[in-house]
C-alpha positions, 0 to 999 in steps of 0.5 A: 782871882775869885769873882762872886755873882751873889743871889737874891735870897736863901742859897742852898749849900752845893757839894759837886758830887753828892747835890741835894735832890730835892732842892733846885740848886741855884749856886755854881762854884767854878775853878780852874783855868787861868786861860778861860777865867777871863771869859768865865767871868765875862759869861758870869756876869752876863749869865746874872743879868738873865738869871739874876737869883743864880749865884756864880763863883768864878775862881782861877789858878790853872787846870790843874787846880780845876780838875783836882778840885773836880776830883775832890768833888768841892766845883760843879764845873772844872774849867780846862785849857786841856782835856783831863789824863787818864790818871785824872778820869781814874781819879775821880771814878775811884771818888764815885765821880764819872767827868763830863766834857763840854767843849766851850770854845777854842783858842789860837795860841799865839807865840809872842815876842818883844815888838823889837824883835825882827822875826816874824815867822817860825816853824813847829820845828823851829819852836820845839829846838828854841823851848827845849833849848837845841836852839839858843841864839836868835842868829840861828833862826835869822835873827839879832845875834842875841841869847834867846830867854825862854819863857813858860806858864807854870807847869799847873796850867793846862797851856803848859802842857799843851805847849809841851805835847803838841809843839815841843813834842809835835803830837807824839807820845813817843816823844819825851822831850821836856822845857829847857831848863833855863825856862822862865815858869811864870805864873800868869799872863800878866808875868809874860807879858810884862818879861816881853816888854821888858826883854827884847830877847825874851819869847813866850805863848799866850792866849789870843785873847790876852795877848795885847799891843806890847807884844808882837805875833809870829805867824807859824808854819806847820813844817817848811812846806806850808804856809806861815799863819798868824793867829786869829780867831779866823785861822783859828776857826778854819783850821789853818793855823796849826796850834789852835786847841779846844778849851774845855768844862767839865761836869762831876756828871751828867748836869741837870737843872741849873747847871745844865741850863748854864752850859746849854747858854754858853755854848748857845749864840748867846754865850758864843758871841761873849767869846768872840768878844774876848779874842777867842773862836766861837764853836761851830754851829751845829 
């Protein structure tokens, strides 16, 4: 998905690692994340309507993607529903390239299943057994007697991988537990949602701010001792719903002129208030 909010006049060409000094860059390239794209084009666009000479290309194909184009210093902001590894950060220094991290907003994410299905609640140990398929029956849980399909983002978005570390693997890196082999990798959003409804057996995960009336939420437990929690931008501001994640930007430097300006008003009231439109949890105040 590629979204180009064009400039009035004559654009300077932009490199993200080696920009021109003596010319006010007035273009953004920005890539990566297929769970931020949404809200990086509802941002975009607004962004033109008060800075209508600055030229903004939106483009999605998962963090991965975002970070690696970061890397080879082709984006001025890699958008990451993940923070960058190590091998990433070293990376981009052995290209002259130095990642900064803007935190630009937080995502509850949501488990989701067909509306027939009759479980409403799980716990974290309850998802790591169905995803890394110790758990196969939906009978096991309290459900229908019934094969449960698994299904996944692909391995190049960030979501997938901070399912994998932070349910399946329950935040521990000692932990080496992997998707179930049978898992359905799909490729976006939109192929969730449409397995679900097509699939009463079917359960996956998604942003809150994609999940739509065809699916059902289940509300989660961190362990058998606390409390079962729906997904909301509420639970997921205050901390109580146990898989919320920060979703993040990330700069080849220190950002100056416009694309300093840029992140100043998205993580400001202005930009703020666009995420909370769109289903995701607006930043604390400061």
């Amino acid at each position: 998905m590629t979204f180009i909010l064009s400039a009035c006049g004559n654009n300077p060409k932009n490199t993200a690692s080696k920009p021109d000094s003596n010319v006010r860059q007035r273009a953004i390239q920005n890539k990566g994340s297929d769970t931020i794209v949404n809200l990086a084009l509802a941002w975009a666009e607004r962004y033109r309507q008060i800075e209508p000479d600055v030229s903004i290309a939106v483009t999605g194909g998962g963090s991965g993607t975002g970070i690696a184009a970061l890397i080879n210093g082709t984006v001025d902001i890699a958008n990451a529903s993940r923070q960058m590894k190590e091998n990433e950060i070293a990376a981009a220094e052995k290209n002259g390239i130095e990642p900064i991290e803007f935190v630009v907003a937080i995502d509850a994410l949501a488990v989701i299943v067909n509306p027939n299905n009759p479980i409403s609640v799980l716990t974290i140990d309850q998802l790591a057994d169905i995803f890394t398929g110790r758990i196969t029956n939906w009978r096991d849980v309290g459900g229908n007697d019934a094969p449960i399909i698994i299904l996944s983002r692909e391995t190049n978005s960030g979501t997938h991988v901070y399912f994998l570390e932070q349910v399946i693997r329950k935040g521990k890196s000692d932990n080496k537990d992997i998707f179930a082999p049978q898992t359905l990798l799909m490729p976006s959003s939109v192929g969730i949602t449409s397995e679900l409804r097509r699939n009463p057996n079917a359960i996956g995960y998604d942003g809150l701010g994609y999940v739509t009336v065809h699916e059902k939420m289940l509300a989660i437990a961190k362990d058998n001792h606390s409390p079962y929690i729906l997904p909301s931008t509420k639970s997921g501001a205050d901390g109580s719903y146990p898989i919320a994640r920060e979703l993040y930007m990330y700069t080849a430097s220190e950002p100056s002129g416009v694309i300093a300006d840029y992140l100043h008003w998205m993580r400001g009231s202005a930009g703020q208030a666009i995420v909370a439109e769109l289903g995701f949890v607006p930043l604390k105040k400061e």
